[in-house]
C-alpha positions in Angstrom: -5.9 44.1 -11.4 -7.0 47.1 -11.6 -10.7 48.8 -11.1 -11.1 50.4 -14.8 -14.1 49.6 -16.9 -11.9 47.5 -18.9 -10.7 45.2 -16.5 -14.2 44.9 -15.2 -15.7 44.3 -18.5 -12.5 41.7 -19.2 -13.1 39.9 -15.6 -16.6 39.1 -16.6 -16.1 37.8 -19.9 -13.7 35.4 -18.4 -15.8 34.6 -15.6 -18.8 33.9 -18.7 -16.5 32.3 -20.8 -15.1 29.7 -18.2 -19.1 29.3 -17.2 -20.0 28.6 -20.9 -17.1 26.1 -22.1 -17.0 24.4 -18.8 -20.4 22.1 -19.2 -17.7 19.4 -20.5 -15.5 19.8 -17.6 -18.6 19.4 -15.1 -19.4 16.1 -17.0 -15.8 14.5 -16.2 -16.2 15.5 -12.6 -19.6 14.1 -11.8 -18.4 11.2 -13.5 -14.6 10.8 -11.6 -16.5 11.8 -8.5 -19.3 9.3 -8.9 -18.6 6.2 -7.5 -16.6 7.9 -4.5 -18.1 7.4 -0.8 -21.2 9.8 -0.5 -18.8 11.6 2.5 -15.6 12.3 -0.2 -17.7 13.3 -3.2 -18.1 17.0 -2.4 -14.3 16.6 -1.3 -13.5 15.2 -4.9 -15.3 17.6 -6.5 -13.7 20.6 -4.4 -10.1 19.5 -5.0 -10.6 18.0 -8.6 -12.0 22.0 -9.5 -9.3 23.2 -8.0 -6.2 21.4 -9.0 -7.8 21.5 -12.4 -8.5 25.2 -12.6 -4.7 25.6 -11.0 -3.0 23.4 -13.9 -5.2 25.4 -16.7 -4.0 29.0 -15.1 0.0 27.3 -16.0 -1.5 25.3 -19.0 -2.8 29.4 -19.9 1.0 30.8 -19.9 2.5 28.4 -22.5 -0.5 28.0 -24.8 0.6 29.9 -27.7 4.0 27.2 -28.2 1.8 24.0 -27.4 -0.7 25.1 -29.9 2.0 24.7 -32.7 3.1 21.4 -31.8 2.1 18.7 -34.3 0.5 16.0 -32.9 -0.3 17.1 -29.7 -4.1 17.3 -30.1 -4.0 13.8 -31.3 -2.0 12.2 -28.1 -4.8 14.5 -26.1 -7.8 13.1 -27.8 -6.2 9.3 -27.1 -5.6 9.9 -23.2 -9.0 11.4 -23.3 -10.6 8.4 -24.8 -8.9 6.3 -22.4 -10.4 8.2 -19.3 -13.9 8.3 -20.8 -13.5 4.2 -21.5 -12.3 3.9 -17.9 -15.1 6.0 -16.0 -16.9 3.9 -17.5 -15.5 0.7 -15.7 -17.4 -0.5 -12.7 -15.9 -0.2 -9.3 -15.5 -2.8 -6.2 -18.4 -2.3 -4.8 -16.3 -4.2 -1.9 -13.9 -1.1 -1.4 -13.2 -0.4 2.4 -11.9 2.9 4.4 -8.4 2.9 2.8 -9.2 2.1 -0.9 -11.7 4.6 -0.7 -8.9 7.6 0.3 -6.9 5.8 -2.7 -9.8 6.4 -5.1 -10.3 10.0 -4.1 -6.5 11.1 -5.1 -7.4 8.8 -8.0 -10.5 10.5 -8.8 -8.8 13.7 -8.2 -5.8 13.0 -10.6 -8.3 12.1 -13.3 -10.0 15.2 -13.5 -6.5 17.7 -13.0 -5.6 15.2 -16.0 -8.9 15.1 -18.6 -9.4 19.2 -17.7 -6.2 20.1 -19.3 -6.9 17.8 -21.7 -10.1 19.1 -23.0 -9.7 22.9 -22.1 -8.0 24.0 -24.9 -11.0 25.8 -25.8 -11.2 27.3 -22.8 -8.0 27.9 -22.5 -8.1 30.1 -25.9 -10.8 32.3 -25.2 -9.7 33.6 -21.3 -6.2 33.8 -22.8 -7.5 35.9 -25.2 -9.5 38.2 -23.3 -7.2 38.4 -20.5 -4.2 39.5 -22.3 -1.0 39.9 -20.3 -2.9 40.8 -17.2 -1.9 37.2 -15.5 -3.8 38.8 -12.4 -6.8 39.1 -13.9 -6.9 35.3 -16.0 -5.9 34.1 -11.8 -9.1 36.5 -10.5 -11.4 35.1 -13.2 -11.2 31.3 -13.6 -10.5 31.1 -9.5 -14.3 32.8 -8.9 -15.4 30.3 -12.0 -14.9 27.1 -9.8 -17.9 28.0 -7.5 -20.1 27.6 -11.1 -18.3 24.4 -12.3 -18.4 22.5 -8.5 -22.1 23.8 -8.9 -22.8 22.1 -11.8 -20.9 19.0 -10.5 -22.9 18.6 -8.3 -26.5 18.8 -10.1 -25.1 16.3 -12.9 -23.9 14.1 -10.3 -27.4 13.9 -8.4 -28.9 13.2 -12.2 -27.1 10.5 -12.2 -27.6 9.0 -9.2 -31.2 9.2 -10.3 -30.9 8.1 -13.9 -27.2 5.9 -14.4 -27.8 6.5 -18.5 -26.2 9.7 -18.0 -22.9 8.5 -17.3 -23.3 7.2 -20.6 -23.8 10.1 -22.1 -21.3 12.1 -20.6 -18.5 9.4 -21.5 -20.3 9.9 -25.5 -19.7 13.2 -24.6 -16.1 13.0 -23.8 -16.2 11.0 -26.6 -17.2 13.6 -28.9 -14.9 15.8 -27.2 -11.7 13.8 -28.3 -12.8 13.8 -31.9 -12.9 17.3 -32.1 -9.6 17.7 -30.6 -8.1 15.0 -33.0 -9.1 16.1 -36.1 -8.3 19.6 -35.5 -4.6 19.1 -34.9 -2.1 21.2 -36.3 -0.2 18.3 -38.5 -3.7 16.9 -39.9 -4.9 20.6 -40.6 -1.5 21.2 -42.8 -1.8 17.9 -44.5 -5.5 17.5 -45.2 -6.2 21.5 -45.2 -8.3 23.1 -43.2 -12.0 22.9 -45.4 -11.8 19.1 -45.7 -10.8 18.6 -41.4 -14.2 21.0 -41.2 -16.2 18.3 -43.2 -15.1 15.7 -40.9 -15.2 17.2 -37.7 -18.1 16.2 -36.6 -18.5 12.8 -38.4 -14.9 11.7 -36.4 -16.6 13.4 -33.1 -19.9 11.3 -33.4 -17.6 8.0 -34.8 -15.4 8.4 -31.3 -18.4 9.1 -29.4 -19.9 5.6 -30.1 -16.4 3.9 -30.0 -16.3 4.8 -26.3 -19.9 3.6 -25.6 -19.0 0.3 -27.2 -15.4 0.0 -25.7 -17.1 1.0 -22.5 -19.8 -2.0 -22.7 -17.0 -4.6 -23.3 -15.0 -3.5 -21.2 -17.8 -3.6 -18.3 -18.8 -7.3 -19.6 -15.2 -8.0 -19.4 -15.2 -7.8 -16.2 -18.2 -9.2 -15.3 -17.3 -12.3 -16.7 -13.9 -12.1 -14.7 -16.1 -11.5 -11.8 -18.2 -14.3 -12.1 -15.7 -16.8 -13.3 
């Protein structure tokens, strides 16, 4: 990279950028990260950052031909519904030393998997800025990882303090999914693009409160296996 004004100028933005689109992406951590050990969670949240941010810089370099494949939003916006229902789920409480090392890689694995998922926003913009200077997209989404371990962290102490949140952040993943499904390529060509704009956010909010409700029956579900 080199020290022009223009690289400068470009390092920031994506440094900005990554800061601004990455609220999501902080959500999913505090909520993969949340029922870990108090000793592993700033583990978790140090190695989910960073495998994620690692899989986004190669998610980065074949953007432009994944963007064109029909469909592909759509199977995204399903695996990300599925990981929003299951951070939901309640744990074993009962969990000793070694399921606990399990549940890190698994906590881990689930936020490498949901951040690709949902940074095709992301993913956009720093490609964007960045150009073909691959050093420079590398330089500015690895300083970005401080911010979203950062915020992490802070989300994950709210809800330690108030467990509604996690609600709201699986909503919010929720919400996330419907945008990504109705915006795929294949639905955009058949149902054009003003009509997908209408219902963007209507099939956001509708898949928000899916998850909610999936969530709670899947939580009472298991209660009731618990119990019986």
């Amino acid at each position: 990279m080199g020290l022009g004004s223009v690289d400068w100028l470009a390092f920031g933005e994506i440094v900005w950028i990554n800061a601004l689109l990455s609220g999501d992406n902080a959500v999913l951590i505090a909520m993969a990260c949340r029922a870990l050990p108090a000793g592993q969670r700033r583990m978790g949240m140090i190695l989910g950052a960073g495998v994620a941010i690692a899989l986004r810089i190669l998610f980065t370099l074949v953007i432009v031909a994944l963007l064109g494949v029909p469909y592909l939003k759509v199977v995204g916006a399903l695996a990300l519904l599925y990981i929003a229902v299951d951070l939901l789920a309640p744990g074993d409480e009962t969990e000793g030393e070694v399921k606990g090392s399990e549940s890190l890689l698994r906590a881990v694995g689930t936020i490498a998997v949901a951040d690709v998922v949902m940074s095709l926003d992301n993913v956009i913009a720093i490609a964007g800025v960045a150009g073909d200077h691959f050093g420079l997209l590398v330089a500015g989404l690895v300083i970005s990882v401080p911010m979203i371990v950062a915020g992490s962290a802070v989300i994950l102490a709210v809800m330690d303090r108030f467990p509604l949140i996690v609600w709201a952040g699986a909503a919010l993943l929720g919400f996330v999914a419907g945008e990504m499904l109705i915006s795929d390529a294949a639905l955009v060509d058949r149902l054009g693009a003003a009509v997908v704009h209408d219902w963007e956010t209507t099939t956001a909010v509708t898949l928000a409160a899916l998850v909610v409700a999936a969530g709670w029956l899947v939580r009472r579900m298991k209660r009731r296996a618990a119990l019986s």
